[in-house]
MARKERO-234932 format. One record per residue (C-alpha): residue in three letters; x, y, z. Coordinates in steps of 0.02 Angstrom, whole numbers, plus 50000, padded with zeros to 5 digits. Each point is the difference from the previous one (the first is absolute). Layout:
! residues N
ALAXYZ
...
//
This chain:
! residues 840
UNK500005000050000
UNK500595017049941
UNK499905016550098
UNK500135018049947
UNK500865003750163
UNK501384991550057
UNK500284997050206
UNK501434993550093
UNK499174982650016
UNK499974998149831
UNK501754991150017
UNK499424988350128
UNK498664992149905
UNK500534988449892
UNK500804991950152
UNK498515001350072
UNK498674990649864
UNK501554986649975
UNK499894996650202
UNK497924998450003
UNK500034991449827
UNK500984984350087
UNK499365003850188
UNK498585001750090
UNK500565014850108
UNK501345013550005
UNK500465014750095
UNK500405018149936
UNK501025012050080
UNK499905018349932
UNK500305018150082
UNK498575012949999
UNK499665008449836
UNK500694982449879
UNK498084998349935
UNK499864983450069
UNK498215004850048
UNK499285005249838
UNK501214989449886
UNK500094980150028
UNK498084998250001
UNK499945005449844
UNK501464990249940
UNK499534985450100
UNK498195000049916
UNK500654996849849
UNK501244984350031
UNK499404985849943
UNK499464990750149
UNK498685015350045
UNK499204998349840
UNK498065001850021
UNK500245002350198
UNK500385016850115
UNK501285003050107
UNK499375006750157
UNK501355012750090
UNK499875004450189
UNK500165017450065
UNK500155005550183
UNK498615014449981
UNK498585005249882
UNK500675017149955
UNK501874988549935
UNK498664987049928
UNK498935015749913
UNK501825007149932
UNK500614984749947
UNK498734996649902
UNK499675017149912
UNK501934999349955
UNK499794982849923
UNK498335005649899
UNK500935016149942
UNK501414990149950
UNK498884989449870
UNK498955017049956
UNK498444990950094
UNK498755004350120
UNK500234991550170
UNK498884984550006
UNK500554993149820
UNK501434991749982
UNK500655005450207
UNK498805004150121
UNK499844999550191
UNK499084992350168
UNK499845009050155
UNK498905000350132
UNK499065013949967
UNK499734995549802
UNK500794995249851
UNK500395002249809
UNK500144981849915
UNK499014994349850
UNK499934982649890
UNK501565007449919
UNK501185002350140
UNK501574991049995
UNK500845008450165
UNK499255002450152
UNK500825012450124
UNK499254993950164
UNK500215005050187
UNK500684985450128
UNK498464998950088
UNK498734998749842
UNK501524985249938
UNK500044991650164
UNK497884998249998
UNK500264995149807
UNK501124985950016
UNK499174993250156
UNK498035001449910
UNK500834992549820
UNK502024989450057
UNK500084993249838
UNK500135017849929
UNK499204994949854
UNK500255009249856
UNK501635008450078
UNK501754997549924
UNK500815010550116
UNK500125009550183
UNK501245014650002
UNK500355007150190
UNK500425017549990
UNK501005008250119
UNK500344983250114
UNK500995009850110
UNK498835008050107
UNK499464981950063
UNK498255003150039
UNK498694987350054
UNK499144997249868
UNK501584999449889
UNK500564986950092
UNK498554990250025
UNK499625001449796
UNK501884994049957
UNK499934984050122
UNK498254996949923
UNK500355002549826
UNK501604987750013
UNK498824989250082
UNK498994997749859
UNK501425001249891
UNK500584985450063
UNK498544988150025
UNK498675008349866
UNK500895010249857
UNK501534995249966
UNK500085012049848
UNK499495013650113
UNK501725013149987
UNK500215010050178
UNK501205015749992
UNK500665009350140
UNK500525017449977
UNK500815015150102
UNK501405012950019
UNK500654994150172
UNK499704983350038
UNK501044984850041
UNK499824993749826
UNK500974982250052
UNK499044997050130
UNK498385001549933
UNK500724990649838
UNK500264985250125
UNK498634998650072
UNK499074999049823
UNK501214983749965
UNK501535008749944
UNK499115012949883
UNK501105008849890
UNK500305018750071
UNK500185014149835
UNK500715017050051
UNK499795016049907
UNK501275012050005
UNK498805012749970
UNK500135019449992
UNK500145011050174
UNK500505017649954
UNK501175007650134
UNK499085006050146
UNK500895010150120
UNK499664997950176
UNK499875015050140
UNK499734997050185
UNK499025012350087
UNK499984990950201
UNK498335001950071
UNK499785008050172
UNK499184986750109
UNK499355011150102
UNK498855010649892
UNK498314993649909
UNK500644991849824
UNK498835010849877
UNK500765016350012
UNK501644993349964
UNK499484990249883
UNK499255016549918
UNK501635007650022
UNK500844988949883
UNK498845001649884
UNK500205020249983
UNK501794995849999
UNK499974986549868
UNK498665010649903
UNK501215015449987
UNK501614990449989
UNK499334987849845
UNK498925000549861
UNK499024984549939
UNK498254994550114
UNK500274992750187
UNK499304982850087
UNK500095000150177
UNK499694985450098
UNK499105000250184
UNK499524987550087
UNK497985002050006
UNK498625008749919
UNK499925013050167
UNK501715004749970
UNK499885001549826
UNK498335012450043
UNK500915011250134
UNK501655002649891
UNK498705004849829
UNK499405011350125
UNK501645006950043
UNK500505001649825
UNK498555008349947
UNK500285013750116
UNK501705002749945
UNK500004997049825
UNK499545016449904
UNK500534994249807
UNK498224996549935
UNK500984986249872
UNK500314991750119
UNK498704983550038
UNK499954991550192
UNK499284982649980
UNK499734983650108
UNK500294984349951
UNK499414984850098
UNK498794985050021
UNK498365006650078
UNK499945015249855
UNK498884995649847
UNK500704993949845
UNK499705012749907
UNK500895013950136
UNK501524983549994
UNK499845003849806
UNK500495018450000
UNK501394995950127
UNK501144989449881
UNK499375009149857
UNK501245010249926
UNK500085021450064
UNK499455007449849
UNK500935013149909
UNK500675012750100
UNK499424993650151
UNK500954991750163
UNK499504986250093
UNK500224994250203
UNK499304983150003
UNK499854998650199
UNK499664978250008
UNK500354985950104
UNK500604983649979
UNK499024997849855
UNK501255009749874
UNK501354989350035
UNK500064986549862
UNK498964997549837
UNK499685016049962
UNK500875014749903
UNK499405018650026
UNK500455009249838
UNK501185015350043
UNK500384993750178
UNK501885003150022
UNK500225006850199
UNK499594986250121
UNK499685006250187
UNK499994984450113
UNK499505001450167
UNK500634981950037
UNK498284995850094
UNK498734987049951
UNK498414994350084
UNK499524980850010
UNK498954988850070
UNK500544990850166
UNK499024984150076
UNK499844995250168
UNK499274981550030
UNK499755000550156
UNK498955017349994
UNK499134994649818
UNK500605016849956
UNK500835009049851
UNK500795018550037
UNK500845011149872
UNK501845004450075
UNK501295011649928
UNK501634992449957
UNK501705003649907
UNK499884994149807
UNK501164985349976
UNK501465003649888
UNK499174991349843
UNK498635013950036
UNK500975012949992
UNK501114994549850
UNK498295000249899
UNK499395016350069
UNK501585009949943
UNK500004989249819
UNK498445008849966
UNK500795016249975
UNK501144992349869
UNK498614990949907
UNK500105009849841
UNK501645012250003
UNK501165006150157
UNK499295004250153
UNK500425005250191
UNK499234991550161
UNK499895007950167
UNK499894989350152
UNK499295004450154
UNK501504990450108
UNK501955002350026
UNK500794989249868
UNK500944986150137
UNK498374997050050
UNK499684991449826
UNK500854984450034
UNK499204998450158
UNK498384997149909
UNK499214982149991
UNK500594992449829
UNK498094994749954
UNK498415003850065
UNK499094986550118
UNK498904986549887
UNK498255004850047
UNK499634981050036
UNK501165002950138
UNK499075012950095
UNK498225000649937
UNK498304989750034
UNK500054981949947
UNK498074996950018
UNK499445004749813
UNK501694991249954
UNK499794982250094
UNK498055002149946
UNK500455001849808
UNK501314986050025
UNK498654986450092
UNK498985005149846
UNK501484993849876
UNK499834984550106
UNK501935002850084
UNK499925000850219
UNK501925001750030
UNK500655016049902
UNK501724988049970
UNK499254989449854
UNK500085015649907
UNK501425012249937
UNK500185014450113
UNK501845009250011
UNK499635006350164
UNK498774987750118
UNK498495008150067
UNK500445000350193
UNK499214986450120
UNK499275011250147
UNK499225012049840
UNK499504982249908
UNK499194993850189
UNK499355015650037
UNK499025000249823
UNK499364981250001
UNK499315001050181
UNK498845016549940
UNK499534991049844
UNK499614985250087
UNK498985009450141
UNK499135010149846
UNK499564980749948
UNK500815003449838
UNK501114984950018
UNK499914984550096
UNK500844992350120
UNK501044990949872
UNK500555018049907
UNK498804995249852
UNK498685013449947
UNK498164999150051
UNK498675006149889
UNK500135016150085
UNK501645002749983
UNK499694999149814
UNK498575010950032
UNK501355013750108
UNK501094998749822
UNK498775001249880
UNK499905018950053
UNK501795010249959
UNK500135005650160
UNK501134994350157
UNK499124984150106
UNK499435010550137
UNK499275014649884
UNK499054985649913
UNK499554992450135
UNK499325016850071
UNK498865004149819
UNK499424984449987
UNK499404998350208
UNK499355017949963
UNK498774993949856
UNK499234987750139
UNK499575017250087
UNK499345008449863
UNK501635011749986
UNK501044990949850
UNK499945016349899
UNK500805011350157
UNK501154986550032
UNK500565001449804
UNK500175018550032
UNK501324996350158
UNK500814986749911
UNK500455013949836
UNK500675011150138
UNK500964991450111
UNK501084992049840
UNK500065015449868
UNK500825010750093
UNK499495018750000
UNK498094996949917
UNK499065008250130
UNK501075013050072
UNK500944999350143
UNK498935003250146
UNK500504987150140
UNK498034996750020
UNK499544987749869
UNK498145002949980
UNK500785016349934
UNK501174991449881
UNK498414988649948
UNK498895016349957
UNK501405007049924
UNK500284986849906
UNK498105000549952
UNK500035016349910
UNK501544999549932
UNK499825003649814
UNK501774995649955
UNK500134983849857
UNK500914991850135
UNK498565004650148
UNK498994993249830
UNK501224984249966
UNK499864994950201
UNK498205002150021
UNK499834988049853
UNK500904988550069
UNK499465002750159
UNK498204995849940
UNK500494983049931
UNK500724994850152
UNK498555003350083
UNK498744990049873
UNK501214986750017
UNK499845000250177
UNK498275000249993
UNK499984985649883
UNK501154986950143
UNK498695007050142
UNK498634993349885
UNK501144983849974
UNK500114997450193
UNK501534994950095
UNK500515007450183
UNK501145011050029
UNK500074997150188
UNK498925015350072
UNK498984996650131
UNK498104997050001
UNK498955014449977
UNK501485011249964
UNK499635017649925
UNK500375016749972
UNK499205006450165
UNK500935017250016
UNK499025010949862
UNK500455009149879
UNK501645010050074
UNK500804984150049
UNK499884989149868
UNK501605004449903
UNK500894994550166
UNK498884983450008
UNK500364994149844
UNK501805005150023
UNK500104987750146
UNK499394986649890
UNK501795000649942
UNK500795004450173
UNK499434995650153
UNK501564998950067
UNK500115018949960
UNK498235005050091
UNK500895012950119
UNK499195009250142
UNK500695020150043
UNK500715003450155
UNK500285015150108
UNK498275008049941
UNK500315008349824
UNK500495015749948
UNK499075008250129
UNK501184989850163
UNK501485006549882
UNK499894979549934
UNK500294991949864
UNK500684981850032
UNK499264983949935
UNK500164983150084
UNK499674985549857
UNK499324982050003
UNK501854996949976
UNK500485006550124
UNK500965012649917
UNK500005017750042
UNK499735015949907
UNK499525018549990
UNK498805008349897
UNK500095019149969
UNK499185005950147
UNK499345013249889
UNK498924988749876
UNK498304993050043
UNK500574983549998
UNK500915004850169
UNK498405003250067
UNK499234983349951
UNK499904987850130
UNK500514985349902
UNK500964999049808
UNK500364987849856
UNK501665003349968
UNK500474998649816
UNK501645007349967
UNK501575003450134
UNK501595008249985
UNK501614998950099
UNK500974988850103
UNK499214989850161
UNK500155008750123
UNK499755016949909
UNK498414997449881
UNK498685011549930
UNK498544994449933
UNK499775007049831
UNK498364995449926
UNK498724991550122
UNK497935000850013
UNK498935001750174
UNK498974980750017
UNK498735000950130
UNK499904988150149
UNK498384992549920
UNK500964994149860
UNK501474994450082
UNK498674988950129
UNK498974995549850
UNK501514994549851
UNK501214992250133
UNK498954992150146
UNK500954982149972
UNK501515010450042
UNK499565011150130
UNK500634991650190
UNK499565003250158
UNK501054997250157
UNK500595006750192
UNK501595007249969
UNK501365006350121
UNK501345011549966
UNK501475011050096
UNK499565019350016
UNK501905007650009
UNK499345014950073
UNK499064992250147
UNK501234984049989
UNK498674988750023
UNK498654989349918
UNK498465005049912
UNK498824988049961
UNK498455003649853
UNK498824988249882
UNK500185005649834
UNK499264995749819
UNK501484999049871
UNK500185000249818
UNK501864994450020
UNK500785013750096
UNK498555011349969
UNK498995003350157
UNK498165001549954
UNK499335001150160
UNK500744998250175
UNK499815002350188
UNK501064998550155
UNK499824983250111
UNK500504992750166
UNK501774990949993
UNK500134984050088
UNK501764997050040
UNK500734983149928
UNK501834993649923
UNK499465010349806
UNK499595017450091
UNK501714995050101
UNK501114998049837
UNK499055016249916
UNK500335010850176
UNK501674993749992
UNK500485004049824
UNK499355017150012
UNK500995002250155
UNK501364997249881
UNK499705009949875
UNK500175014550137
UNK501524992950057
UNK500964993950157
UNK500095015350096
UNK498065001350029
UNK500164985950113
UNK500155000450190
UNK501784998450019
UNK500654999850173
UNK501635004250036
UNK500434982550046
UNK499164993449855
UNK500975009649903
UNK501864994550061
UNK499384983150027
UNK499715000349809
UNK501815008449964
UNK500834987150091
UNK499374985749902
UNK500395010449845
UNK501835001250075
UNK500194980350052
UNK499394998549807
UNK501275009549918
UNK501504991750101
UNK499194982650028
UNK499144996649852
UNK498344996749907
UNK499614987950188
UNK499165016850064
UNK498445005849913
UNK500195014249867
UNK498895013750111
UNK500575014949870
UNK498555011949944
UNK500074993449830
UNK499744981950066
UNK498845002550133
UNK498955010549874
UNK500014987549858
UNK499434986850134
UNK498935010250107
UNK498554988949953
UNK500894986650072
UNK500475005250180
UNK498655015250046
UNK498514992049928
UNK499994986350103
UNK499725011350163
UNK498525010849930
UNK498714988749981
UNK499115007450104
UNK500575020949958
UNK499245009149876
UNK500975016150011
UNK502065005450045
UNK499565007450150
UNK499354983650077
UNK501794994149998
UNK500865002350159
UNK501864999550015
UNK499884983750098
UNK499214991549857
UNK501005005049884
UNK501644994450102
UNK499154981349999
UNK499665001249814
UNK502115004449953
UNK500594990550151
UNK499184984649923
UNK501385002449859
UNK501464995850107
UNK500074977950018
UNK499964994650173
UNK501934994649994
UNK500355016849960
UNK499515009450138
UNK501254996250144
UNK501265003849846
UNK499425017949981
UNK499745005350167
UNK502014992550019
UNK500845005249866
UNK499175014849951
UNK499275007850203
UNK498895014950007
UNK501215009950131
UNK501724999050049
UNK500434998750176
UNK501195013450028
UNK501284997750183
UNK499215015350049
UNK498394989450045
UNK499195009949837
UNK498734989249906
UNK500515009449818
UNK498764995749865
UNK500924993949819
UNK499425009149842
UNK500194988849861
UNK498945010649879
UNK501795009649972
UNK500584999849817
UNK501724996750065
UNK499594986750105
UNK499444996750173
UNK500235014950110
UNK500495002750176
UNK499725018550072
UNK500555000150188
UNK501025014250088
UNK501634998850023
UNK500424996950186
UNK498694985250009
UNK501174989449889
UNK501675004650138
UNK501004982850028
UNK499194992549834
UNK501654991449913
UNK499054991049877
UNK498925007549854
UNK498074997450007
UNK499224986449899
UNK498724989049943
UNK499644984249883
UNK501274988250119
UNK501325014249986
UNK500074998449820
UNK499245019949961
UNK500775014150110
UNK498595015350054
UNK500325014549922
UNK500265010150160
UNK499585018349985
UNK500785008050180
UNK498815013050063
UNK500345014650130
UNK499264999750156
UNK498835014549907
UNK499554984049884
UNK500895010549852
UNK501044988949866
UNK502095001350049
UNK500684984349908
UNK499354983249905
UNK501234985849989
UNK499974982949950
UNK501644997350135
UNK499585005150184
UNK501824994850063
UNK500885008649882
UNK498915014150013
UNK500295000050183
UNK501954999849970
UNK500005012849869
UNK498835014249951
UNK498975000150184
UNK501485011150065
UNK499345012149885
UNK498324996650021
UNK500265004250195
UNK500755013249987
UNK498635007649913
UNK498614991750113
UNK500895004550171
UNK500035019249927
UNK498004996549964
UNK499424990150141
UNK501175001250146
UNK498784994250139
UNK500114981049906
UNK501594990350007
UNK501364997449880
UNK501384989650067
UNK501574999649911
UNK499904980749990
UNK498104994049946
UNK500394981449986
UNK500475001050203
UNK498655010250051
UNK498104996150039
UNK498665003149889
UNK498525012350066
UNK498485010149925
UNK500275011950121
UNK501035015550038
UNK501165000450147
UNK499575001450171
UNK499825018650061
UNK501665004050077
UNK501194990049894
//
């Protein structure tokens, strides 16, 4: 096949048709801007082996899928939806004469699992591999699949800029891997280092006016998210004054036509900023683009199994990422890229961004593979394998929607949950809805919690649902549409019967106002939520889910003022998240739609502030309180371990410690660390970690920390020290020392340095051997007081402190106290506590 226009892939084809004309799959490695897009389907329609079939080619997004095929059409002087057309979700262009397909992942994914012969299909091209999404890797693994045991003539063809070419080329049985050279004009690369400390936009702006004075040619920036991308047009169009100069985003919730314009070429004359995410990265080329501006931030989806939750978190692009951002401003002459980050910090970047199938939902994916008839995800070919808690996680919900059996097979209504496009739990939620009469508002939720931005962007969703509603956009149009079928088809499995495990007599009890967060709930219980701390009004805001997950809510919205939510959307980590898109559900609805769930039980808990038990009945939906009331406590071994581990939690100190208690405890600790692990490890960190163990026992009977006396808590630690032990402690480690004064001197073994003996001076007089305990084995640290009880001297060596520095020391103490004695000699004279006699 002969072109008018020749592109740097050109020279990699005929290595490429000789590899598929002998092999049934092959990988192709080409940088941004080769044509390997728009090019090899059309030279790969026309080998021999495609002859009265189509070639189907796989693109990440609709607006790449849209593109592609509009280049291809243009190419051959056609319409799109002759010879090339496209599938998406929201429509398509194909007729009885189209011979390439541009499809989305997802719409390829439901194809090959509805028809896995492929019939009629000669070959699957996937487009920009690299960016390892779900679906693309769910669609290669199936599509080798039924390469292997239904088509063998079926040709699969991996292709990317920056991808481990070998690799994948193994895994397809030693695949032969073609490289293109390609074409990259020189881009030349500026670092502008962001200040962490100020909001991104207005730097990002700042670069912008730089790069827009500096260079001519039209801009792409790339932010991470559509509000970014809204607050720096706003910026921009504050602060741009030259009226040829266009401001334009670019990204996945806009309609196709605005997505159009974007990548359409500035007309004469004119400028264009192209503010976009993610989305401009790979497969597309935006005529007259030649400045890049890359604020090295993406935003992607993150799963948590054991929450059932997906949040949107802002990361660092990998280092593939950013290669292909800053290619795009050499795509069709030289160009310059500005990067938001010091230049060191490059190689500090991840090489490749994270495989979704790493980090996202498994349910739709371990539904869609018990529907290809496969229950362990390692019979198929998957470079990276799904993880087991995210694999467990999603087989235990499918199972408990009754979508698979205990086996991992399908039920009828699992294939009933897939026959809708949707995610298991959004299916599951429009088709429980039609049972309520509510199938077409459960539609309406379903188009806006998975096209992002139809709607609007209020947090309350029966807003997003009525703006959805009158919406008079073609993609508003597009959505409704297909909201509308969903709901028929809904309609048409309640007619058909089946449960879908709601109790008997559910229904939407709530009215009117609530039913948006009803229906929601159909999809999350586990994300009912009840507000805390009384709304905006109490200076609230804080959410407590079925989870068990906390939240806020911003205490200015209504939805703070709601006594209990549906939350749909969150954002941020754990212990830090706000709930971004959530609907009020009334407590008839939650009683009515969940009453097999709902439980009702005494509990008892620890009140820090009070330190002590409070006792209530309450109704739960999980950790949702519904209802509750305070109740009598009946003291018994559970309140005694709950008492006790909320003693804990408050720490050691709140307990009554005497002060005998207290050394008693530091002398086993000493015996410990000089006799070994024999004594019991009393420490703060052990006696915490066990506290369960040893103060539980002795408040079976206590219901609060001020019923603990000091007695009782000495037989609860002294019960730690074995029998045999005890004569040992009180021997080798004594609580006084018996000074030859006739003082009883208490020993402080709490003493960082060891254990301490503070005793004045003259009470020690005719002492010629140093202090000690543990048989003689550790000397007192003796710290000589004056008769005043003020420090003088510490020394390990009594008798050579006696022969040495106590000269000096009387001297001074003679000068200080001269009614005490202070004979020249101490080892000859008696020791006293008292001064001398009057007269002497």
């Amino acid at each position: 096949m002969r072109f008018d226009v020749p592109l740097p892939i050109d020279e990699a084809l005929p290595a490429l048709t000789a590899a598929l004309a002998t092999r049934d799959a092959a990988v192709l490695v080409a940088p941004p801007g080769a044509g390997k897009t728009t090019r090899v389907p059309l030279v790969l329609a026309a080998e021999p082996w495609a002859a009265g079939k189509k070639i189907l080619v796989l693109e990440p997004r609709r607006l790449a899928a849209r593109a592609a095929a509009a280049r291809m059409a243009a190419t051959l002087g056609e319409n799109v939806g002759d010879t090339v057309g496209y599938r998406v979700r929201f429509g398509s262009k194909i007729s009885g004469r189209t011979r390439i397909e541009v499809v989305t992942e997802g719409v390829f994914t439901r194809m090959i699992l509805d028809d896995p012969t492929l019939d009629g299909v000669a070959a699957v091209l996937f487009d920009e591999f690299h960016e390892r999404s779900l679906d693309a890797d769910l669609g290669l693994a199936l599509a080798r699949d039924a390469q292997e045991g239904l088509r063998e003539d079926l040709k699969l063809l991996v292709m990317s800029a920056t991808i481990d070419g070998a690799r994948i080329a193994k895994s397809l049985g030693d695949a032969p891997v073609v490289e293109s050279r390609g074409r990259a004009f020189p881009v030349e690369t500026r670092h502008l280092p962001r200040d962490p400390g100020r909001h991104l936009e207005p730097q990002v702006a700042e670069a912008v006016l730089r790069a827009l004075r500096a260079e001519p040619g039209s801009i792409l920036v790339f932010l991470p998210g559509a509000a970014e991308i809204r607050r720096t047009e706003t910026l921009l169009g504050e602060k741009i004054t030259d009226p040829a100069v266009d401001v334009v985003p670019l990204f996945g919730a806009l309609d196709a036509d605005v997505q159009d314009r974007a990548v359409a070429p500035a007309p004469a004359g004119r400028r264009k900023i192209v503010l976009a995410t993610s989305i401009a990265e790979t497969s597309l080329t935006i005529e007259g683009v030649r400045v890049v501006v890359d604020s090295g931030l993406a935003r992607v989806p993150r799963y948590e199994p054991d929450l059932a939750l997906t949040r949107l978190e802002t990361v660092r692009v990998s280092r593939a990422a950013a290669d292909q951002r800053r290619g795009r401003a050499g795509r069709t002459e030289p160009g310059v890229c500005y990067r938001l980050w010091e230049e060191r910090e490059t190689a500090a970047l991840e090489p490749f961004a994270q495989p979704e199938i790493l980090a996202a939902d498994l349910t739709g994916f371990v539904l869609d593979l018990a529907h290809w008839g496969v229950t362990d995800p390692q019979k198929l070919l998957f470079l990276d394998p799904p993880p087991a808690p995210a694999l467990a996680e999603a087989t235990a919900l499918l199972k408990n929607l009754g979508a698979l059996g205990p086996d991992g097979r399908i039920t009828d209504l699992g294939q009933r949950l897939r026959a809708l496009p949707l995610p298991p739990r959004l299916s599951r939620m429009v088709l429980a809805a039609a049972g309520l009469g509510a199938a077409p508002l459960a539609a309406d939720i379903a188009v806006v919690l998975t096209e992002r931005g139809l709607g609007g962007t209020d947090p309350d969703l029966r807003h997003r649902v009525e703006g959805l509603r009158r919406d008079r956009s073609r993609r508003a149009e597009d959505a409704r549409r297909m909201a509308g079928r969903w709901a028929e088809m809904a309609n048409a499995g309640r007619r058909a019967g089946g449960s879908l495990g709601l109790p008997d007599g559910a229904r939407l009890a709530g009215g009117a106002d609530t039913a948006a967060g009803a229906v929601l709930a159909l999809a999350y219980p586990d994300r009912v939520a009840k507000t805390r701390g009384g709304g905006a009004s109490a200076g609230g805001g804080g959410v407590l889910l079925a989870s068990g997950r906390g939240a806020t809510v911003d205490p200015a919205s209504a939805l703070a003022r709601a006594p209990f939510l549906t939350v749909a959307e969150l954002a941020g980590s754990a212990g830090n998240s706000r709930v971004l898109l959530a609907a009020p559900i009334a407590i008839e609805d939650i009683e009515a739609l969940f009453a097999d769930r709902i439980v009702e039980s005494d509990e008892v808990t620890f009140d820090p502030g009070s330190a002590s038990l409070r006792g209530r009945w309450a109704r739960r939906l999980g950790a949702v309180a519904l209802a509750e009331r305070p109740v009598k406590i009946v003291p018994n071994a559970e309140t005694a371990q709950t008492l006790a581990e909320g003693i804990g939690t408050l720490g050691l100190a709140r307990l009554p410690w005497s002060s005998a208690l207290a050394q008693w405890r530091d002398r086993v600790n000493f015996l410990r660390r000089h006799e070994g692990d024999a004594w019991p490890d009393l420490s703060d960190e052990t006696l915490l970690a066990t506290i369960g163990d040893w103060l539980a026992p002795i408040l079976t009977d206590k219901t609060s920390l001020g019923e603990i006396g000091a007695d009782t808590l000495s037989n609860a630690l002294h019960a730690l020290l074995p029998w045999n032990l005890r004569k040992t402690l009180d021997h080798d480690a004594p609580t006084h020392f018996d000074a030859p004064s006739g003082s009883t001197v208490p020993i402080d073994y709490e003493s960082p340095e060891g254990p301490k003996l503070a005793i004045r001076v003259q009470e020690l007089f005719g002492l010629d051997q140093h202090p000690s305990i543990a048989g003689g084995r550790v000397p007192l640290i003796v710290e000589l007081l004056s008769p005043a009880h003020r420090p003088v001297q510490i020394t390990k060596d009594l008798p050579t402190f006696w022969r040495g520095s106590y000269a000096d020391v009387r001297t001074d103490l003679r000068g200080r106290y001269p009614k005490h004695p202070w004979p020249e000699d101490p080892l000859s004279a008696p020791a006293t506590r008292r001064a001398k006699p009057r007269g002497t």
